[in-house]
N, C-alpha and C positions, 0 to 999 in steps of 0.2 A: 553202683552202676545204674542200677533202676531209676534213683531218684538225681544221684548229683554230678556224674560223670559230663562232661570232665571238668567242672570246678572243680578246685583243690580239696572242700573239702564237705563233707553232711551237713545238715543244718539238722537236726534231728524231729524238731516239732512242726517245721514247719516243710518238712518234707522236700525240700529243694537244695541246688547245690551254695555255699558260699564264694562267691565270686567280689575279687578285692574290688571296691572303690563301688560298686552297686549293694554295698550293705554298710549302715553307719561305721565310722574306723572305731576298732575297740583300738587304738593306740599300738603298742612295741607287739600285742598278740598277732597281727596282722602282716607282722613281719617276714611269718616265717610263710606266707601265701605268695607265688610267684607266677599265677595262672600257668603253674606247669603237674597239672594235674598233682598237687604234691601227696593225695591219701594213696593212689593208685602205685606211684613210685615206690612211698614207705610201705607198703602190703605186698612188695614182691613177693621177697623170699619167706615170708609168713607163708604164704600158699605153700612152698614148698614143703616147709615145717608141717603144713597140716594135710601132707601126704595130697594134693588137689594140684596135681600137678599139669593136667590137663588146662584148668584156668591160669596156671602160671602159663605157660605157652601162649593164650590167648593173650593174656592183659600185657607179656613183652612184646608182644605183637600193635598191639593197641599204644604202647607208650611210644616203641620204633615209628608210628605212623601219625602217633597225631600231637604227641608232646612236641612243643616248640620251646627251648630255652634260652631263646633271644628276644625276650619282654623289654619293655623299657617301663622296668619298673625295678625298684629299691627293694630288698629284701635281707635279710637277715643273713651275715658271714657264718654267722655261728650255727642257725637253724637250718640254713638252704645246705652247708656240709654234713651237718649228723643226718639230716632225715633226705634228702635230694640227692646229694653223691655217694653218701652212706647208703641207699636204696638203690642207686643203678649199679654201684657196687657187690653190693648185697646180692642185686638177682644179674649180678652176669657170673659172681662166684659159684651159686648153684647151677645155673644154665647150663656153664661149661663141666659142672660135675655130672646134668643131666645128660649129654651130649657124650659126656664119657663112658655113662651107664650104656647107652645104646639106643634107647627107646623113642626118648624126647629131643626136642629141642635140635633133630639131627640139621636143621636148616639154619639156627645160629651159628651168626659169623662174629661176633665179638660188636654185636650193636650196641648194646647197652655199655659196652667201656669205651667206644667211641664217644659215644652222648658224656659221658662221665669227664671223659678228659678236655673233653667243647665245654662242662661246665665249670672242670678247673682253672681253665683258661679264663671264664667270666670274672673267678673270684680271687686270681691273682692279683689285681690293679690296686684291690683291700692291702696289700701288704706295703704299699710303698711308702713307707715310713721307714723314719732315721733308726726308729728302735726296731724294726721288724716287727712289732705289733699289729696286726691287724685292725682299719677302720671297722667297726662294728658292724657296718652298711655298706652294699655296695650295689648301683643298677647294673643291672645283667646285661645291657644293650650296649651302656655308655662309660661304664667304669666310675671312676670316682674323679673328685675335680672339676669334671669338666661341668658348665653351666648346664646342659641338660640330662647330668646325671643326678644332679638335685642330692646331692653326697658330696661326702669329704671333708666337711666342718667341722666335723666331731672332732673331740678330744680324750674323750674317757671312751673305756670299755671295760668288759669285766672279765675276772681273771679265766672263770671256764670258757666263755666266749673267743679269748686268743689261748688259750691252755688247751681244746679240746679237738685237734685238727689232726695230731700225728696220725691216728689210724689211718683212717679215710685218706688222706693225703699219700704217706707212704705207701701206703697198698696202690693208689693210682700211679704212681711211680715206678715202683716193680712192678706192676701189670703192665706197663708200659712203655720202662725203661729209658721214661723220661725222666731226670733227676731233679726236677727246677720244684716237683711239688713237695717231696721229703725235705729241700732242702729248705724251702720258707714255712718251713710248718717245724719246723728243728729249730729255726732260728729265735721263733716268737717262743718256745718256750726254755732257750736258754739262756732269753733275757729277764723272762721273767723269774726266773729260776736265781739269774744274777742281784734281780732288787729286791729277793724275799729278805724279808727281817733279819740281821743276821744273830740276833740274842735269843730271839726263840726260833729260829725259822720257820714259820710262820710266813702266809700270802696275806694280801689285805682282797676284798670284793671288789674294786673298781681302780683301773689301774689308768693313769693318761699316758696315750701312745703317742705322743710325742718324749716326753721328758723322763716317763719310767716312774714318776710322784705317785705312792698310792693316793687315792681320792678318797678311798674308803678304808677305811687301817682296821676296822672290826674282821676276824676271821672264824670262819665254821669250817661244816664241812655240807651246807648246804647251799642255798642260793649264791647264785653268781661264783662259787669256785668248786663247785661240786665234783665235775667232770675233768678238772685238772688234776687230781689225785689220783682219777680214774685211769684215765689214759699215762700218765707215769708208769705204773705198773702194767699195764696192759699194752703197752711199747716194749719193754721190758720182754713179754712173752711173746710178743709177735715178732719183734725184731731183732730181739738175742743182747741188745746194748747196754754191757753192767752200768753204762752212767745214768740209764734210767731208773735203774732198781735203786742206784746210788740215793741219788732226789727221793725217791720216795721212801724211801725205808729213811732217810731224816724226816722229812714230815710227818710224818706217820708216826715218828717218837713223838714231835712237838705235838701232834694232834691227841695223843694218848695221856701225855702229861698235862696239857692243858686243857682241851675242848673235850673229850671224853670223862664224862661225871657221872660211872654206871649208877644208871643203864640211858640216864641223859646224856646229850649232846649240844653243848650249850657254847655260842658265840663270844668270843674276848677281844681285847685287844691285843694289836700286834706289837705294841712295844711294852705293853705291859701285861701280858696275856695270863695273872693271875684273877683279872679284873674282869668280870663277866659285862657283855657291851648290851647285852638284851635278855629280860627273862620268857622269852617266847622262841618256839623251835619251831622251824617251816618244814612243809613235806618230803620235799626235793631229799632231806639228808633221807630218808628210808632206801635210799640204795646201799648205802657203807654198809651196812650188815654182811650185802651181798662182795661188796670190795673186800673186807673183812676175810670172810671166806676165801677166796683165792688168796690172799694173804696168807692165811692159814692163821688166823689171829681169830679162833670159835668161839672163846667166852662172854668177848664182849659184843660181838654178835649177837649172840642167840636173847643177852640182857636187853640189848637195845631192839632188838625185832621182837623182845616176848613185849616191853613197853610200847609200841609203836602196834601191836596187835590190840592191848587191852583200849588202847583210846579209840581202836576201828568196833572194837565190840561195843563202845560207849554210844559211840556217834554213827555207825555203821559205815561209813568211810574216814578216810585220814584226814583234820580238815586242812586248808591251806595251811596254816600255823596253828599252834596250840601254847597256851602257856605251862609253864615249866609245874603246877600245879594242875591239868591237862583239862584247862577251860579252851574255849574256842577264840582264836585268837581273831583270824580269818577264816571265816565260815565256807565258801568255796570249796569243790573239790572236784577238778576239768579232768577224772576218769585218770587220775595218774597212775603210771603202772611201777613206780619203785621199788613200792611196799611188794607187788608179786614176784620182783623180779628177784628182791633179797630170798624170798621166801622158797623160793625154786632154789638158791644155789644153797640154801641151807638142808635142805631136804638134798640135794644131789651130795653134802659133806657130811650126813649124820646118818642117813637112810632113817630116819624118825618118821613116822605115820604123824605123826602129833601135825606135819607141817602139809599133810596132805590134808588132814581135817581144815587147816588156815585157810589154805585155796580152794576147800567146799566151801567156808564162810563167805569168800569173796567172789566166787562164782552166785550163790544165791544171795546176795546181797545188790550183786549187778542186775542179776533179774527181777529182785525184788524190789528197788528203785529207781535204776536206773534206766530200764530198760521200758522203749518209747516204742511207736508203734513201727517208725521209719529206722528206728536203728536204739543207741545206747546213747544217753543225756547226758550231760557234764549235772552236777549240785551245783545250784547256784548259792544252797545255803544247806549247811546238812542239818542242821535244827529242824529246817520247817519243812525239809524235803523236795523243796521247790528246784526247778527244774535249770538249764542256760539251753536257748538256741544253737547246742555247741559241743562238737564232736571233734576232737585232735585227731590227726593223723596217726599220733602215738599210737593211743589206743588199743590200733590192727597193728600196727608195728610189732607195740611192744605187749600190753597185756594180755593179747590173746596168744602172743606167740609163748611167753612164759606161764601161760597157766595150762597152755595145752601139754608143753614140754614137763609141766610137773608131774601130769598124771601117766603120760606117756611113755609107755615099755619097750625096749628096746627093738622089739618086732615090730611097734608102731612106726619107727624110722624106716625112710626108705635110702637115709645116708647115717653114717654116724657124725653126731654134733660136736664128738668131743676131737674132729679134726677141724675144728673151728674155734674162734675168739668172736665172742659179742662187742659189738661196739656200744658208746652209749644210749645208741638208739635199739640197740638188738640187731644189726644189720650182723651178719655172715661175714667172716674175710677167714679165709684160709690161711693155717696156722705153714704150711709151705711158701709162704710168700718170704718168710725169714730167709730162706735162702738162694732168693732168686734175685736177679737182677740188681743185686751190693752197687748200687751206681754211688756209694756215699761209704768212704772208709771209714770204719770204726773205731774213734779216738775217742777217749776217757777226758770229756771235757770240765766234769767236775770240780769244782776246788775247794778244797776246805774240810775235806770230807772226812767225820771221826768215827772212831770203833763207836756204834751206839749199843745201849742195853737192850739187845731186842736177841728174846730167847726164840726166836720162831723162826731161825734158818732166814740169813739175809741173802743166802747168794744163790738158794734154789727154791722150785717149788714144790711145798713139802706134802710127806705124805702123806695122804688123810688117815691113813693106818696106824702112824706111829702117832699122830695130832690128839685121835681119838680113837682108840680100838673098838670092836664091834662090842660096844655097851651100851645098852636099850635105856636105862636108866641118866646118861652122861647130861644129856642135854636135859631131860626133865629137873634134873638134881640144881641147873642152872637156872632152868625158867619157875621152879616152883616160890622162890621167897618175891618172885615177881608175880605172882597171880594177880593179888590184888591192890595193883599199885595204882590204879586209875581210883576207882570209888571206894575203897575202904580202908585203906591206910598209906600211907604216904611214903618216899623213897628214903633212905638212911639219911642221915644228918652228911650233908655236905660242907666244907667249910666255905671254899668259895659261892656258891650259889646262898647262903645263908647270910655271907657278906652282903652279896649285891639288894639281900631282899632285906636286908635289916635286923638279921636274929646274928650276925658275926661283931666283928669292931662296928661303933658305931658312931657315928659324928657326934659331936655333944650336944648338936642343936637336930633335932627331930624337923622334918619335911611338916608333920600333921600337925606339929605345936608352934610351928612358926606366927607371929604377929607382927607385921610392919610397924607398928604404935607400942613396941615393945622394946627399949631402950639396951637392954641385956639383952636382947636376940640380935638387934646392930652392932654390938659388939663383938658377939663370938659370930657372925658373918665376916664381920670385918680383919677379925684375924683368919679366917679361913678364905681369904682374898675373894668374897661375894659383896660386890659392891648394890648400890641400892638407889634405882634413879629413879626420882616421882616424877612422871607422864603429867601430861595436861587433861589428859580426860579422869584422872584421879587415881591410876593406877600406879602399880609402882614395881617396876623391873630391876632384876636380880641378872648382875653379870658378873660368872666370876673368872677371875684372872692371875691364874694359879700362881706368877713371879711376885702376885701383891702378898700371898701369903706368910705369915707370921716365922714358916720352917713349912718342910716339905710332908711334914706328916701332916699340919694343918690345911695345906692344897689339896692334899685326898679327903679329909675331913669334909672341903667343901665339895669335892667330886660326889662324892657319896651325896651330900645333900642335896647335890639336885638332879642327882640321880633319880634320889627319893621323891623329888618335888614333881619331875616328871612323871616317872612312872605311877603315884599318887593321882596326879591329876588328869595325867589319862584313863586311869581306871575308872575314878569317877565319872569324868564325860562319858565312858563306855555302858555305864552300869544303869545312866537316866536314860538311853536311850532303846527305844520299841524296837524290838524285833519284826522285821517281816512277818505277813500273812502270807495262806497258804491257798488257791485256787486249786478244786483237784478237779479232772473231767473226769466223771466213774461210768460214765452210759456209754454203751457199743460207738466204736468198738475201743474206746479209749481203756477201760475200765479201772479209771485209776492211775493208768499210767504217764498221764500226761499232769504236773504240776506245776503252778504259774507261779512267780513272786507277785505278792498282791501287797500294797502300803496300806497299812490302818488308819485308823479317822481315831480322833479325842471323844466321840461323840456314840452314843447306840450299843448296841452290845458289844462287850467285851471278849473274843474267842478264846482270850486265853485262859477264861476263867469258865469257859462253857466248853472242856475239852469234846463233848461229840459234834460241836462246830454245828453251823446249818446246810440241809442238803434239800435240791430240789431242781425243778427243770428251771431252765432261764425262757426269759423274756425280752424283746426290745419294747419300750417302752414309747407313745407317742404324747408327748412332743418328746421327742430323742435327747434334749439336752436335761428334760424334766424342770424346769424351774417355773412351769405352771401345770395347774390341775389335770393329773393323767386323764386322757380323752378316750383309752383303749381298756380302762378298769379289768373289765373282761379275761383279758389276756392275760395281764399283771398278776391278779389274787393268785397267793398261796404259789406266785413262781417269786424267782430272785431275778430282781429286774436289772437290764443292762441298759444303761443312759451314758452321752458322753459329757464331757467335761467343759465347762464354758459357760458365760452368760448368768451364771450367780453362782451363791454360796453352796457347799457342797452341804451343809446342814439343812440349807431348801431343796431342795432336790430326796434326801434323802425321807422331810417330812411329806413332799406330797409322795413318793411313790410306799412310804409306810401307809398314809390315808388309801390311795388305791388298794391293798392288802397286799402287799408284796411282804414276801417273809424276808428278804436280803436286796443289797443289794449294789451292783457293780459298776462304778465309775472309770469309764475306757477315756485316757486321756483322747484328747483332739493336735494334737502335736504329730501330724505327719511322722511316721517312722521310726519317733522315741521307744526305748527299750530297756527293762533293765537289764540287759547285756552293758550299754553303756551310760546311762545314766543312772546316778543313785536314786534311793526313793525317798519319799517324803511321807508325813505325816496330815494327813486332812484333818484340819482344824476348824472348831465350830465357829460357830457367827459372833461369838461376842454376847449372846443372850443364852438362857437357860437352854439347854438340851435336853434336858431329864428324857423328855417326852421322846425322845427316838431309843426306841425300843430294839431295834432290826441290827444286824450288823452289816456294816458297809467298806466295801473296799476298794482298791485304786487299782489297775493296771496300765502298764503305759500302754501306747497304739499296737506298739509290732504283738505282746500279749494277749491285748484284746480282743484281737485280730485275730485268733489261732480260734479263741470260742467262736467271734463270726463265724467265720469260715464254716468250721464244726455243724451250725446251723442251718447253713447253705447246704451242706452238705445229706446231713442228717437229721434235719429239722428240730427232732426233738432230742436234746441235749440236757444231762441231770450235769451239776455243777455240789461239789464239798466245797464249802468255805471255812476255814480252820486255822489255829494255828501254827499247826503240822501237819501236812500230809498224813492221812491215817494207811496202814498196812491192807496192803489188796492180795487178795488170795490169787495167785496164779491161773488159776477157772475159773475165774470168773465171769468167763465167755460163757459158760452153760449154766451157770445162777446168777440170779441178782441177789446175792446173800448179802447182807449188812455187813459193811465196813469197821474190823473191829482196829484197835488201837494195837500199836507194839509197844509191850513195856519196854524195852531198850532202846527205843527211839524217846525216850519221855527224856524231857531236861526242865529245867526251870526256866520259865518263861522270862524272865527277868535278865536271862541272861546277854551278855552285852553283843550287840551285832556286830560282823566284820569290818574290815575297815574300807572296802570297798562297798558297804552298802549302809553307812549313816544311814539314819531316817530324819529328815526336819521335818519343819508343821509349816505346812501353808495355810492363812488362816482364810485365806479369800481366793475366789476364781480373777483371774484377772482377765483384762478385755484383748481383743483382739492384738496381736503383735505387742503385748505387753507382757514384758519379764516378770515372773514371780521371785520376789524376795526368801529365798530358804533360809533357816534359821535352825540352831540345832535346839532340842526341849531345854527349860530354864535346867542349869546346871545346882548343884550343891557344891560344888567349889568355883570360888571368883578366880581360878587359877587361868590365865592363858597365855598366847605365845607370841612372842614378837619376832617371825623367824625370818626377819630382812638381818636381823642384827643376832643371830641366832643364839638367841637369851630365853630364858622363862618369865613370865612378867605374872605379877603377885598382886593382891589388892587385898586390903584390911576388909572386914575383919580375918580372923584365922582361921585358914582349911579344915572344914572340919573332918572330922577322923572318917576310915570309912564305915563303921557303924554309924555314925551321925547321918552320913548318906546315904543310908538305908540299902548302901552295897551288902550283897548275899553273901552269907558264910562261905569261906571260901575252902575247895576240897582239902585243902591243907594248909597247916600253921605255916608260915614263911621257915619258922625256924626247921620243918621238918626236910627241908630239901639240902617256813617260809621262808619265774617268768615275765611279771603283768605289775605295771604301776599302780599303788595302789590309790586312789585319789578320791576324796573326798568332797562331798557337793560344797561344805562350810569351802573349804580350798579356793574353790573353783569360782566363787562369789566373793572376789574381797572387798568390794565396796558396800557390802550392807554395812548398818551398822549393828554392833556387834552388843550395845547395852549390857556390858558384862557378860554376853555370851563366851561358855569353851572353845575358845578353838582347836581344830585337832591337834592332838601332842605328836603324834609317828609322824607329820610333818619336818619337827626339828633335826637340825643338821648342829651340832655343836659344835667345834674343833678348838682344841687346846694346841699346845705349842707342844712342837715331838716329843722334847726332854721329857715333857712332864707326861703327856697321854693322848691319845687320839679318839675323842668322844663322840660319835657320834650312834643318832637314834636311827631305827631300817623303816625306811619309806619305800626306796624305789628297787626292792629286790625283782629281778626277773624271772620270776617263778616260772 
């Protein structure tokens, strides 16, 4: 309220609100902002949770008067329902429970479920489709279609995105006895329901709402179908309808039998879903623990929550993705509350302390990195600590409403909870709606439906007494051979996951030993239908086409191979590339808390190898661009000078401000308004002549970053700046010492390790002139591997990839044999006219697809975290 009221939503560092189309577009994350105050909505019924019931009365007050939901602006079907109607839902469920109490709220007349159903009315126009799918998009002013609704072209959506409506919908319908919103929120997922796989049953991630085609045929239980699994069973309990328990207690086998590899959870495909489609897991799945539990299904739970803890202990959040070895897939982590939300319901099914000490770690881990001066940071990278301009609405929604509810005793409530269901945003809907206003008779629309093997009571919800009796030991017994599953010993031999990674059956021809100039390697290509085209720039591309195959066991021979070939030469291009630096502000009243992403130079000192990094007060430096002799010396000596970007090499610049005595120092791009919220970063590359002589270390921010230190100085004049390449550990009082900043061992990783995929680093090796694009380039590769993904192939070039110890990739935590809203996009991507001189291009780009009979291959790009 202080800082951002009423934009949708905090800006955290830069102390302002975020307001759509006056902040650069971070792309589909922008979606879910509809200038209808959306933090303030999703925080209702949190206040009431946090017993602050006084500001709940205010802020429904505030929203009845000043939120407007007739924008003419495009927003997300799937986001504007869980967190926007799910929140006016949410707090007119409690209102009316406060108004019952006596005390509060006596002057609500049912405003917020008036607003609620103005805005179901907005998000109906999404459904008119031949399948009942929901368009992904829809403007709130103009609907969809029409030419100033700037919507309706779409084709694809993804499965939780039209899967994740029943609550919110249904509940607006019996609160109001309008049946038209249960009814198209039933329909979208009894279609969806009808084109699951029928051999595994099994959903694919992206479905097109026209035709019913999956687009995406790989299945988890995280990105893009998450919340559809969710709401199946949590329909079920809100609305009494065995055909929902039906659906999901089938899925829920297929998910056990195939996507579930304790204590991993690992994505396959839908028609052949013995075949793992990726070896990296996204965040999103650390809810199922908590699914898990209401299920009454606790062992696999508690394995999958003790592994999804050890990698938060590693990294000190969960990062976006992690590989299946629990390196950092996507470094990111935008304050997700999944992991607390399992952790709550695990602790409410075991009564285990062990899960109270979880939610001490994540409580002092939000304050000890997260937490900025105007509020809590998103990680823009949990290696180096650094920081996003960027606070989700979640957040208040959901994290603080689950962490409070963990430690909270019954006498803490001023309602009981357990006459409620969470939705997947954590919103409130009262568990009496089940029986109110049946405007929809309940038929057993199911078909197909078998006895499955599922010992855990399919047709009620069971008791946590008989599940697990009061034994203190039950749950330990289960989490202890998972202690040390992150850093010292590795998970059981799996047979699937050893397939995918090369220690199971294995092709006859090896991905690392492959040679195009090798006459016996085109042969057994050849029988494994991998054909072999020589390009005109000298390359030579590999497509295979699994009906050319020799027998169908040789068409997986070649799956497998370039499986291997992929996943191989993506690791490589991951493994040559820099990590982000680390800007930290440690002077009043920052102290620490505020952490920049800073790009490295080729050139001056190394931070990763001088772990106490350089610390000192900053400077601007005159002439401001630096590319002749500092005039201000003075000033400069023994501070770390800030100069902007432009008018020469960034190797000159950083020789005269080392001659001035600058011990650091900081190059603020000149590009109006760039950030890395949306732009990747890059590498400053020397001049082309000896560097030896730069001694200092120097770094890059873009403007909106560089800007925050401005400011700072305007502010505060005198500003101390760490440059590192991690944020080092700040003691919480630091306001009453200026004690020296020591390091956290558990925050330590190897520097070497591979950036995420949303923050590539290339090398710029020159400043370029005015209104002149710079060419990005990603560091020269050790594999000539790259990708032609018009014609969505792997393309090869002689000589042979070398292995990855040839590539000087890092010992990895474990032998292969012992075993992730946001598009993720890439600067190489996003440039394809450079040329590329054998450069990597990125591999999670590719899209493969095989012909159904045989398999449905593709690599995960554009998950919606």
């Amino acid at each position: 309220q202080e800082h951002a009221y009423p934009a949708d939503e905090l800006m955290p560092l830069t102390c302002r609100g975020r307001v759509r189309g006056q902040e650069p577009s971070r792309g589909d994350v922008d979606d879910a902002l509809g200038k209808f105050s959306l933090t303030l909505i999703d925080t209702l019924d949190t206040l009431v949770v946090l017993n602050k019931t006084k500001e709940f009365e205010e802020a429904v007050k505030k929203v009845i008067k000043d939120v407007n939901l007739d924008n003419d602006i495009v927003v997300s079907v799937f986001e504007t329902n869980i967190r926007v109607l799910g929140g006016l839902l949410g707090g007119h469920s409690v209102a009316i429970m406060l108004k019952e109490k006596g005390e509060y709220m006596q002057w609500y007349n049912g405003e917020l479920l008036h607003m609620a159903k103005e805005l179901g009315y907005k998000l109906l126009p999404a459904f008119n489709t031949t399948s009942g799918l929901p368009y992904p998009r829809v403007n709130l002013k103009f609907g969809v279609r029409h030419p100033e609704a700037r919507t309706g072209t779409e084709t694809d959506t993804c499965t939780a995105c039209a899967g994740t409506l029943i609550l919110e919908f249904a509940a607006l319908s019996r609160f109001t006895g309008t049946s038209i919103f249960e009814e198209y929120a039933r329909k979208a997922l009894d279609f969806i329901w009808e084109k699951r796989q029928r051999s595994s049953n099994l959903v694919g991630v992206t479905i097109n709402i026209h035709t019913g085609d999956w687009v995406r045929k790989d299945s988890g239980v995280g990105a893009g179908i998450d919340s559809y699994y969710e709401y199946l069973l949590k329909a079920y309990v809100l609305l009494g309808d065995d055909s929902f328990l039906e659906r999901f207690n089938t899925h829920y086998d297929a998910i056990m039998r195939y996507i579930s590899q304790p204590p991993l959870l690992l994505d396959v495909h839908i028609h052949k879903p013995m075949l793992n489609a990726r070896t990296w897991m996204d965040s999103l799945l650390a809810f199922f623990p908590g699914l898990q539990v209401l299920k009454g299904d606790i062992r696999p739970a508690i394995e999958t929550h003790e592994m999804l803890y050890q990698v938060i202990k590693k990294h000190n959040f969960l990062p976006e993705a992690f590989t299946t070895d629990f390196r950092v897939h996507w470094a990111q982590h935008p304050l997700r509350p999944e992991f607390a939300e399992s952790t709550y319901f695990l602790y409410k099914a075991t009564g285990d302390p062990y899960y109270l000490e979880v939610g001490k770690t994540l409580i002092e881990n939000l304050n000890k990195y997260a937490r900025v001066p105007c509020g809590f940071a998103a990680m823009k990278d949990v290696r180096t600590g650094s920081h996003e301009d960027r606070m989700d609405s979640f957040f208040l929604a959901e994290m603080f409403k689950y962490l409070y509810l963990l430690f909270a005793d019954k006498e803490d409530m001023i309602f009981d909870i357990e006459d409620y269901i969470f939705t997947t945003e954590a919103h409130l809907l009262p568990l009496w709606l089940s029986t109110t206003n049946q405007t929809i008779s309940k038929k057993n629309i199911t078909t197909e439906y078998t006895e499955l093997d599922d010992s855990n009571f399919d047709w009620t919800c069971p008791n946590t007494q008989i599940l697990f009796p009061n034994d203190p030991m039950f749950a330990q017994s289960i989490r202890e051979p998972l202690k040390n599953v992150v850093d010292k010993s590795c998970p059981r031999g799996i047979s699937r996951v050893e397939e995918s990674l090369g220690s199971g059956p294995k092709p006859p021809l090896r991905a690392r030993d492959f040679m195009a100039s090798n006459p016996e390697h085109l042969e057994i290509l050849k029988k494994m239908g991998v054909s072999l085209i020589h390009l005109k720039d000298g390359r030579v591309q590999l497509v295979q086409h699994a009906v050319q195959a020799a027998s169908s066991l040789d068409a997986e021979d070649g799956l497998r191979f370039m499986q291997e070939m992929i996943e191989l030469s993506s690791q490589q291009q991951k493994e040559q590339q820099l990590p982000p630096r680390a800007v930290q502000i440690v002077s009043h009243p920052f102290f620490g808390r505020v952490v920049l992403t800073a790009g490295p130079a080729q050139f001056g000192m190394d931070l990763s190898k001088h772990k106490a990094g350089t610390r000192g007060f900053v400077a601007t430096i005159k002439p401001y661009n630096g590319c002749s002799e500092i005039t201000n010396p003075e000033a400069v000596k023994e501070k770390i000078a800030l100069m902007q970007r432009g008018q020469c090499m960034f190797a000159e610049k950083a020789r005269n401000i080392q001659k001035a005595g600058a011990i650091g120092g900081i190059v603020i791009d000149d590009n109006e308004g760039s950030s890395s919220d949306t732009a990747p970063l890059f590498q400053m590359a020397g001049d082309g002549k000896n560097t030896d002589d730069i001694t200092i270390p120097m770094l890059f921010l873009f403007n909106k970053e560089g800007n925050i230190i401005l400011d700072a100085i305007r502010e505060y004049e005198a500003v101390e700046v760490l440059l590192s390449d991690k944020a080092k550990d700040r003691d919480l009082e630091m306001e009453n010492t200026d004690q020296k900043l020591s390091e956290n061992d558990s925050h330590k990783q190897n520097s070497e390790e591979a950036t995420s995929a949303s923050q590539d680093v290339g090398a710029v090796s020159e400043e370029p002139e005015e209104g002149e694009s710079s060419a990005v380039a990603d560091p020269d590769p050790a594999s000539p591997v790259t990708v032609d993904s018009d014609s969505h192939s792997v393309s090869h070039q002689d000589p042979a990839v070398p292995s990855p110890d040839e590539a000087g990739a890092p010992e990895p935590a474990c032998t292969p044999g012992d075993h992730q809203p946001q598009e993720q996009k890439t600067e190489t991507e996003s440039n394809s006219k450079v040329n590329w001189d054998n450069k990597v291009q990125p591999m999670e780009s590719i899209l493969a697809d095989w012909n159904e009979d045989i398999e449905a291959f593709e690599m995960m790009e554009k998950d919606e975290l």
